[in-house]
TORDRENMAR-318725 format. One record per residue (C-alpha): residue in one letter; x, z, y. Coordinates in steps of 0.001 Angstrom, whole numbers, plus 500000, padded with zeros to 6 digits. Each point is the difference from the previous one (the first is absolute). Layout:
TORDRENMAR-318725
aXZY/...
This chain:
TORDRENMAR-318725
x226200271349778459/x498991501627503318/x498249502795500790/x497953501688502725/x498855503622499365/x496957500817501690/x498666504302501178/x496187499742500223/x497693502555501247/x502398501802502585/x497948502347501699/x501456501203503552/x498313501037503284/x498395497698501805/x502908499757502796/x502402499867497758/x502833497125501116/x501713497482497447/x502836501511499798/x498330503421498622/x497957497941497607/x503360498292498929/x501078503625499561/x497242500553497830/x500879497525497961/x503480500537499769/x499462503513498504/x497743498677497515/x502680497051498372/x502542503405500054/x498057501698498043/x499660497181497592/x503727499363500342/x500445496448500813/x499957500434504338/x503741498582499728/x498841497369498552/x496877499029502801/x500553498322503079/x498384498830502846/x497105502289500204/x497412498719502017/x496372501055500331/x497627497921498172/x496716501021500663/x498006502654501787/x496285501138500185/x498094502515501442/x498401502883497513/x497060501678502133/x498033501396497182/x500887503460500490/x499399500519503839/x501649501457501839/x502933499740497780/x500543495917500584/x503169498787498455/x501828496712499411/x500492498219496456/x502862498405499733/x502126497332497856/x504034499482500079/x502041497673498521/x503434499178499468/x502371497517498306/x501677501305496838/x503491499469499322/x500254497313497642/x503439501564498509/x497922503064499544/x497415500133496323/x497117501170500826/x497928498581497404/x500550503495497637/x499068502309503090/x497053502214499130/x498011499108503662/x497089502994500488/x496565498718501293/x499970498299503115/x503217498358499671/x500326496547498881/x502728497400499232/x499268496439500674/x501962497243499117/x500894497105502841/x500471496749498977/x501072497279501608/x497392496933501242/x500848497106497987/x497890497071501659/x499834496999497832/x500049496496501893/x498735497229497959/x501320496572500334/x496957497391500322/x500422498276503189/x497685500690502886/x498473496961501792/x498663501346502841/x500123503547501994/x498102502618498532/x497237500877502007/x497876503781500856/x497048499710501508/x499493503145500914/x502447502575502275/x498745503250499153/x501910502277497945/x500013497419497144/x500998497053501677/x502737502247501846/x501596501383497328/x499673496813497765/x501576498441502462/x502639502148500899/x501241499843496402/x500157496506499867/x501413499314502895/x502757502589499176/x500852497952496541/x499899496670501876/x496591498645500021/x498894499055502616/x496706500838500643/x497443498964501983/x497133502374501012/x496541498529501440/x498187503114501663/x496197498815501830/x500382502463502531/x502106500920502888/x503251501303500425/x500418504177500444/x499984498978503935/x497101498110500426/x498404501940497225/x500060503437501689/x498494497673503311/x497306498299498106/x499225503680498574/x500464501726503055/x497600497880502340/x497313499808497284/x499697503977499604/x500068499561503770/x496415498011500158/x501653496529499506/x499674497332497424/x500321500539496563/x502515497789497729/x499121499141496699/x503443498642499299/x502152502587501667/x498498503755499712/x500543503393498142/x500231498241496670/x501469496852500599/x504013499386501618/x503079501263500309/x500428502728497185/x496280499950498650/x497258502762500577/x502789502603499443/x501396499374503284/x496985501396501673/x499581503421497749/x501811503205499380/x502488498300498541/x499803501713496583/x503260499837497985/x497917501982496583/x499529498723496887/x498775500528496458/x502142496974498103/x503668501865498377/x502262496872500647/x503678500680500901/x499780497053502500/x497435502403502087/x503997501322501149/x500877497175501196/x496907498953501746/x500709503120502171/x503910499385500290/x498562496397501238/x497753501121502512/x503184502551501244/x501748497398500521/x497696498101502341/x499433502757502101/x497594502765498324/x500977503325500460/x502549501525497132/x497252502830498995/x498126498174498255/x502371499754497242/x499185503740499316/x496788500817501202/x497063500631497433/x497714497882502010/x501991497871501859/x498506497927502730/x501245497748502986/x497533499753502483/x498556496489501701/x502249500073502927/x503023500073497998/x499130498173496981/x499353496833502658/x503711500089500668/x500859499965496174/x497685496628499626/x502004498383502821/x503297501394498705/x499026498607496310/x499379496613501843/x502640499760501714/x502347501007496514/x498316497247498069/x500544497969502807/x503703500729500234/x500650499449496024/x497845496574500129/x496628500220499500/x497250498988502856/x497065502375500717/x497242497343501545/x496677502119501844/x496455498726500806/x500923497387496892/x496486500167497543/x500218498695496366/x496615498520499512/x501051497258496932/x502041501588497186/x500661497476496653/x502290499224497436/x502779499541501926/x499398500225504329/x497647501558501737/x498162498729503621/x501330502185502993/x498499499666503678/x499004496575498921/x503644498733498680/x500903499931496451/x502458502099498532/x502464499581496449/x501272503436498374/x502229500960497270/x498118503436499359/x496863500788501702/x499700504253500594/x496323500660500711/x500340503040502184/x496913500062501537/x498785502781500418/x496557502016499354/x497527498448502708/x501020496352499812/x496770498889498706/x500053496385500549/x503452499525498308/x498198501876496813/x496943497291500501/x502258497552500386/x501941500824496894/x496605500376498028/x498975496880500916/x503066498792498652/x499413501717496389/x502745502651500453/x498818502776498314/x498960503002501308/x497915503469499174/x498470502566501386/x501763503804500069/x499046502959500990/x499585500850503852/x498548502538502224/x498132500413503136/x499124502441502754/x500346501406503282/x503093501813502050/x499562503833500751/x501840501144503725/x500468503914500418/x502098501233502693/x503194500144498843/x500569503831500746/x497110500904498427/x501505498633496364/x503595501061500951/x498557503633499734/x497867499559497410/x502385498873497810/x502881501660501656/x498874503482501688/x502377501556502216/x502893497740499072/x498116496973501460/x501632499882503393/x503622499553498574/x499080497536496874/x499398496466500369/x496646498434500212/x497608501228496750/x499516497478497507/x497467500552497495/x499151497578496467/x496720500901498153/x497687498681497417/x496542500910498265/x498450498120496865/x496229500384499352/x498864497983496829/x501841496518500061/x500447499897503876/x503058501482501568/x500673500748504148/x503350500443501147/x501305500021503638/x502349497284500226/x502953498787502960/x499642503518501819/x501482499779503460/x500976503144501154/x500139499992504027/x498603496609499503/x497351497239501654/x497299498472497899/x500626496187501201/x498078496144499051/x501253498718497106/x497312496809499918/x501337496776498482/x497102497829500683/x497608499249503088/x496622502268499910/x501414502655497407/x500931503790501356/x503128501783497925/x501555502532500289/x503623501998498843/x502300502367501262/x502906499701502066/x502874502819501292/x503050500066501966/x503237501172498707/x499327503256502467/x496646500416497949/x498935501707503278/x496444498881500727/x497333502731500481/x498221498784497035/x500697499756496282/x498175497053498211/x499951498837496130/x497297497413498256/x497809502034497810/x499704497492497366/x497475500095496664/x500796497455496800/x498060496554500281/x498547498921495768/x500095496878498885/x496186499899499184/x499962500960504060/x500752496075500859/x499159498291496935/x503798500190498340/x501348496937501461/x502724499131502395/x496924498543502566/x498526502593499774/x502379502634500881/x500916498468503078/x495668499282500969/x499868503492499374/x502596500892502460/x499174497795502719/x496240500936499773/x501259503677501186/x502013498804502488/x497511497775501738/x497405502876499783/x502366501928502024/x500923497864502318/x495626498928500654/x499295503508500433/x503268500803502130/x498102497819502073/x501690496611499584/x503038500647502175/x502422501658497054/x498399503059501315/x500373501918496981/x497419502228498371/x501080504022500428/x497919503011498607/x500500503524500422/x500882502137496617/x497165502145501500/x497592497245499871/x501175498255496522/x499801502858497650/x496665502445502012/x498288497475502223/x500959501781502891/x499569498528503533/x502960496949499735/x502067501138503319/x504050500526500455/x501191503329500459/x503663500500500065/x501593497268498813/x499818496510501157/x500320497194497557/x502932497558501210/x499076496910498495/x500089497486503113/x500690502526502490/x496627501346499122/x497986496926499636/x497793501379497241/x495938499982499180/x498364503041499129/x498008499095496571/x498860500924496828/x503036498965497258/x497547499839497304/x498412496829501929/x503416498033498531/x501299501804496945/x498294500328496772/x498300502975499402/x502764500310496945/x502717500110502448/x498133502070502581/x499486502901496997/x503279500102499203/x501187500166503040/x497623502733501082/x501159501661496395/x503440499626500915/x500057501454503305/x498376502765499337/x502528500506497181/x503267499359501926/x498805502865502699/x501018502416497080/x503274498794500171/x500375499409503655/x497801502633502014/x498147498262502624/x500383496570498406/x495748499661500043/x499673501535503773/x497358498304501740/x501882498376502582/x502538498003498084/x499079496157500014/x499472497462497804/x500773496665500789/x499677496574497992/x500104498304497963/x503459499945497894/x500077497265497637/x503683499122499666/x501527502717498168/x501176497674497318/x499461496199498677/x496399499686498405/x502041497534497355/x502641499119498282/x501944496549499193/x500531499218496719/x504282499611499313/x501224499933496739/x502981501863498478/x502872501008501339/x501001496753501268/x496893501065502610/x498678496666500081/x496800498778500838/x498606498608496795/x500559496815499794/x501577499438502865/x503981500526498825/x500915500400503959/x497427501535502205/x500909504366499721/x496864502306500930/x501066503183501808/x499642503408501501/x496156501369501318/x498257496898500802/x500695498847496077/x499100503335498867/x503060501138498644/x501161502715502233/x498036502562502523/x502143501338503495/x503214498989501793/x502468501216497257/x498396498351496518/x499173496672502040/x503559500065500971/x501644500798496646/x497536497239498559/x501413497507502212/x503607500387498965/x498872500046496580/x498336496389500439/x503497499214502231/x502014500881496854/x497415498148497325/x501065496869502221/x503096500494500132/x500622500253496011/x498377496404499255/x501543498597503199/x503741499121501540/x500334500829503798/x498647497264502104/x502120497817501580/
């Protein structure tokens, strides 16, 4: 069996290099008496302790291969030190023949990674995206944020790479899955920076993680598969579906859709696939200047630290508001899916160096809010996002409101900070003419609450812009067991967001090479 021993909680000075942290390490495994038998020491994750300001340190994790001549399975290990065992993948490959191609519709993380793996293992995929590739996709963007047309086909949410291309790039997660690893090995490969392998919150940035989603093309690509953009599914049955008007055969259909394709989830209701409402939330994104966080959160220390990040969360009675996607040195951008409807989410450059800091302030959406049904949910949605958009003024104006203003009825004016949504093309309004006066109290409650955490956090100048109602898919897809089949329907695979089974870059991703592998273990390679 193999080993890798793991040193939690190293605490060092905040400029303290690798190689001292190594150090660090090192004298710990002496002291337990097995350092001759660790190699290959590398730093696995860091984070930034500013609790105890001014005395800011870094947390730190190291790991390193054990010597598999050496037992260490007797070795008394002190807190903080932990042996894992590694053991080797064993993918299964079935062997019932596959008539046609698989197909993904879908290239966001999902349909990347799903078909990354099976084009790997020799299976030729086929992936059907309905919007644009990363280069016409940054144009389409680009000109619409500039005063030109919208697309509803080819926007923030839909194309090349999904709605994560257009973010922070966030690289966190909450799911404990080994393949979480080797969704970040993956992405290392394709061009993201080698950090993120050891950073606590690791993130890539949208300038960089467009390269990846070309790169990732281009592999599957190389190994066989075929990557097809502005290609919409709008027929999907027992064994084809109906794509730009041309009829299509599959051997295993991956529903990768992601969370705002709303006619492909009337579509599939129509077609009695079954579906149910989950959870979801709703709200508006907070901007701050970005210095103005960095020293509340970081005092002194701020100018040589990266951008501030911040994470925090109030419950009051059965309603919960979080912030959510926080974009440090970020823009607030258009995330709309549909003509008429205003959205909005968060997006940052790898440099995180834009003078404000953004994140969505988000509060918990109940079932008995939109009737506890899959219609519903999405009615409920929309509703908020064409409110926005008639009282941005009809132009994807969006509506903005000063912190002042929400929470004390102060005069509604902009003070410091300028909200960046659209290069500015905002609406000074009241919020509480679109949200429900459920999510308007909580988010009142909650900012007033986070501004003991972060000082300044309720000043009267930051903004509020909205309305976010994307944070996550308002249902879920009903697949069976771990097969992850749709029902009945032996052959069709719903994954990642858009199915409800995963929430950010890294769980979508790990989702889709879970699906990938599910396929592979009832099917032979194509051929």
């Amino acid at each position: 069996m193999k080993y890798t021993v793991v040193i939690e909680n190293i605490k060092v000075p905040i400029l303290h290099s690798d190689d001292e942290i190594i150090a660090s390490a090192r004298k710990i495994l002496k002291r337990i008496g097995i350092s001759s038998a660790v190699s290959e020491l590398t730093v696995r994750k860091k984070s930034i302790d500013a609790r105890k300001k001014p005395n800011i340190i870094l947390v730190c994790s190291v790991a390193g291969a054990v010597d598999p001549e050496y037992d260490v399975t007797g070795v008394h290990l002190p807190s903080g030190v932990k042996l894992l065992s590694v053991e080797d993948e064993n993918i299964i490959y079935g062997s019932t023949p596959m008539k046609e191609r698989p197909v993904i519709v879908g290239f966001g993380p999902a349909g990347i990674f799903c078909a990354l793996e099976l084009a790997m293992n020799g299976y030729s995929p086929i992936v059907l995206e309905r919007g644009g590739s990363v280069h016409d996709r940054v144009r389409i963007v680009d000109e619409f944020m500039n005063g030109g047309e919208f697309s509803p086909e080819t926007n923030i949410q839909f194309g090349a790479g999904g709605a994560g291309t257009f973010s922070d790039g966030k690289l966190t997660t909450r799911i404990n899955d080994p393949l979480c690893r080797s969704v970040l090995e993956t992405l290392c490969s394709l061009g993201a920076p080698k950090e993120i392998m050891w950073q606590a919150k690791p993130h890539i940035g949208t300038d960089v993680l467009r390269n990846i989603v070309e790169c990732a093309d281009k592999k599957i690509s190389s190994l066989g598969g075929i990557v097809k953009y502005d290609h919409c599914v709008t027929n999907i049955s027992d064994d084809h579906i109906t794509v730009s008007g041309e009829r299509l055969g599959y051997g295993a259909l991956v529903l990768a859709i992601g969370h705002s394709a709303r006619d492909t989830y009337a579509e599939l209701k129509h077609s009695g696939y079954q579906m149910i409402p989950k959870p979801f939330s709703v709200g508006v994104r907070i901007e701050h200047l970005r210095e103005d966080i960095d020293l509340a959160m970081y005092g002194d220390a701020a100018p040589i630290l990266p951008p501030a990040e911040y994470a925090l969360s109030h419950r009051k009675g059965n309603r919960g508001v979080y912030s959510f996607c926080m974009c440090p040195g970020g823009i607030v951008v258009p995330a709309a899916s549909e003509i008429g409807g205003v959205v909005t989410n968060g997006m940052s450059y790898s440099l995180r160096n834009e003078k404000n800091s953004n994140a969505a302030l988000a509060v918990s959406v109940l079932p008995e809010d939109f009737g506890n049904t899959v219609d519903g949910a999405i009615d409920f949605q929309r509703s908020l996002e064409r409110s926005a958009f008639y009282l941005g003024g009809n132009d994807y104006s969006a509506p903005t409101q000063a912190v002042g203003s929400f929470l004390h009825g102060r005069p509604n004016v902009q003070g410091r900070i300028m909200p960046t949504y659209m290069n500015g093309k905002v609406t000074m309004c009241d919020l509480a003419d679109i949200l429900p006066s459920a999510v308007t109290d909580m988010l009142r409650c909650g900012i007033s609450e986070f501004s003991k955490n972060i000082k300044g956090f309720d000043c009267d100048d930051a903004m509020l812009t909205g309305v976010e109602t994307r944070t996550s898919a308002p249902l879920r897809i009903l697949r069976g067991d771990d097969r992850r089949v749709f029902g009945r329907y032996a052959d069709i695979y719903p994954c990642g967001e858009g199915a409800g089974y995963a929430g950010g870059i890294v769980s979508a991703a790990v989702d889709g090479i879970k699906t990938a592998r599910a396929i592979m273990k009832k099917f032979a390679p194509f051929e």
